[in-house]
C-alpha positions in Angstrom: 130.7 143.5 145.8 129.5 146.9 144.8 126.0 146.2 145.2 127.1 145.6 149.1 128.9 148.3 149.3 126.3 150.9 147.8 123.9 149.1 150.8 126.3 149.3 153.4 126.7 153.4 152.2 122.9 153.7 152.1 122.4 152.0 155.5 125.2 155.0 156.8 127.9 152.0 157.7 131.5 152.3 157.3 133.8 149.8 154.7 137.1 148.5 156.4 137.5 146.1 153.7 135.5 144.6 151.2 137.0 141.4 149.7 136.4 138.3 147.9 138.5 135.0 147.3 137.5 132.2 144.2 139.3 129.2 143.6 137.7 126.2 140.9 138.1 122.8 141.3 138.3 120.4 138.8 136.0 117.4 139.4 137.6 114.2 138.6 136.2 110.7 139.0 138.4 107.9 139.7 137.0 103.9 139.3 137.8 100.6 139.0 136.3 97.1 139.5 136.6 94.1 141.4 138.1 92.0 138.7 140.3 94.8 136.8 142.4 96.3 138.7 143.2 99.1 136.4 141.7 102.7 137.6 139.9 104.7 134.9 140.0 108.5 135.4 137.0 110.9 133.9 137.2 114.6 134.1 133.8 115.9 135.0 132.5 118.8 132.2 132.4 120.7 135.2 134.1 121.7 138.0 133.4 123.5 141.8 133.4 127.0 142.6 134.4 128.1 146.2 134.3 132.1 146.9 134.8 133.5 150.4 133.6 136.9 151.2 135.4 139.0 153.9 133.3 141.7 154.8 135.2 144.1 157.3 131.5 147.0 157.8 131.2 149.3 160.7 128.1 150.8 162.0 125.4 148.0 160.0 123.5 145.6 161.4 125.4 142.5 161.3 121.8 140.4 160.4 121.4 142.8 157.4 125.5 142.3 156.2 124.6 139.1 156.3 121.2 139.2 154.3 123.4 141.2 151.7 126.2 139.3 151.1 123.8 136.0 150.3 122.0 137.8 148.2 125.4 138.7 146.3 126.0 134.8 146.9 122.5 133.8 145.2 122.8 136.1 142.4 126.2 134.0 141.4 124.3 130.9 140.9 122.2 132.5 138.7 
């Protein structure tokens, strides 16, 4: 978030609001068979990350927000 901030500063824009959500999942597989009819539950060793970014900028190039905040994004899955 501060990395797009400093650009939208260097490219002269103005911040409304910068923010950012995250909520995991736990991944959980459920399974059974034809002939049991019992359900078997697994919890996955991992789990899903969803973040949302809400970029309120003024005065920058909404291509180049854009181009920023998936660079933030691609950094994460690093």
């Amino acid at each position: 978030m501060a990395e797009v901030a400093q650009k939208v500063d260097d490219a002269g824009g103005m911040i409304g609001h910068l923010k950012a959500t995250l909520a995991r999942t736990d991944i959980r597989m459920l399974s059974t068979t034809a002939t049991n009819t019992e359900v078997s539950v697994k919890l996955s060793p991992q789990s899903e990350v969803l973040i949302n970014l809400i970029l309120i900028v003024f005065m920058v190039d909404e291509n180049d927000l854009l181009a920023w905040a998936e660079e933030v994004m691609a950094s994460l899955q690093q």
